[in-house]
ROVEXTI-128607 format. One record per residue (C-alpha): residue in one letter; x, y, z. Coordinates in steps of 0.05 Angstrom, whole numbers, plus 32768, in hexadecimal, padded with zeros to 4 digits. Example, Ala and Ser with C-alpha at 12.3 -4.5 7.8 and 13.67 -1.06 7.14 Angstrom:
2
A80F67FA6809C S81117FEB808F 
# end
This chain:
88
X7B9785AA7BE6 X7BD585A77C07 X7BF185B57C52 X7C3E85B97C6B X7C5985957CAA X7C9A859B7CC9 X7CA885C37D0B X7CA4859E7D46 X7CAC85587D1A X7CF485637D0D X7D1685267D1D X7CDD84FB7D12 X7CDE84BA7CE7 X7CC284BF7CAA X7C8F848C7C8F X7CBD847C7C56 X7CFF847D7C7D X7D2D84AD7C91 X7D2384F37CC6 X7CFC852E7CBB X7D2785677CBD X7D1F85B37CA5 X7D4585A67C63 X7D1F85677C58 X7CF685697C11 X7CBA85407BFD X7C6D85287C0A X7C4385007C2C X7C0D84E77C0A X7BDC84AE7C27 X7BDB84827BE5 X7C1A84927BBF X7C58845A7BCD X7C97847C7BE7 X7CC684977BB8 X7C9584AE7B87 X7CA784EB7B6E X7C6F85217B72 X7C6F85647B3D X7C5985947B6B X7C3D85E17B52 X7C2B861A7B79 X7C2C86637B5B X7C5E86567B2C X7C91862D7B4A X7C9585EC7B3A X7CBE85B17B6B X7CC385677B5F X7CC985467BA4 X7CC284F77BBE X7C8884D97BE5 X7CB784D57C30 X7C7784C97C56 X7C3284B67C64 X7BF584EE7C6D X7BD9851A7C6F X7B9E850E7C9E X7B73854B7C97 X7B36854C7C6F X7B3A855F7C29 X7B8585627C24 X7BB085367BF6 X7BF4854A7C05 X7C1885627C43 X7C6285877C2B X7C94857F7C59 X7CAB85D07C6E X7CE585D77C47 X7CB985B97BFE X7C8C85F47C18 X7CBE862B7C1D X7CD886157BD7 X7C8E861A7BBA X7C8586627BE4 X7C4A863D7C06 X7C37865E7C4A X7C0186367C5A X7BCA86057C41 X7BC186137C00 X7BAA85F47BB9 X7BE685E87B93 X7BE285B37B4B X7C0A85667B57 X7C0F853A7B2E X7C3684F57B40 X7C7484E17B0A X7C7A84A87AE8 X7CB584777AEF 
# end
């Protein structure tokens, strides 16, 4: 399972580094060490993004997409989607 943060964090530091920001792309994943790069599926489109950040915090979800890895997926809302972390 998967939810999708952004509005309202914009400008936020990251976990990893950096600021949140609309056009920001990646993950946060509890376990995963930043900069990990994460396949990420959901009906049919297919994104490779970095772990930016830590979460998410809700039961039963792995991975929380920042907005903008959403809207390139076409994920609305919490969904299932298939990720599987890339090797080095």
């Amino acid at each position: 399972m998967a939810t999708w943060y952004g509005p309202g964090l914009y400008g936020n530091r990251m976990a990893c580094g950096g600021r949140l920001t609309p056009r920001t792309l990646g993950v946060a994943h509890k376990r995963l060490p930043c900069g990990t790069r994460v396949a990420l599926r959901y009906r049919g489109h297919t994104v490779v993004v970095p772990v930016i950040d830590r979460g998410p915090y809700s039961r039963g979800v792995d991975y929380d997409l920042t907005e903008a890895t959403a809207r390139k997926l076409g994920m609305t809302q919490t969904s299932r989607l298939a990720a599987a972390p890339l090797q080095h």
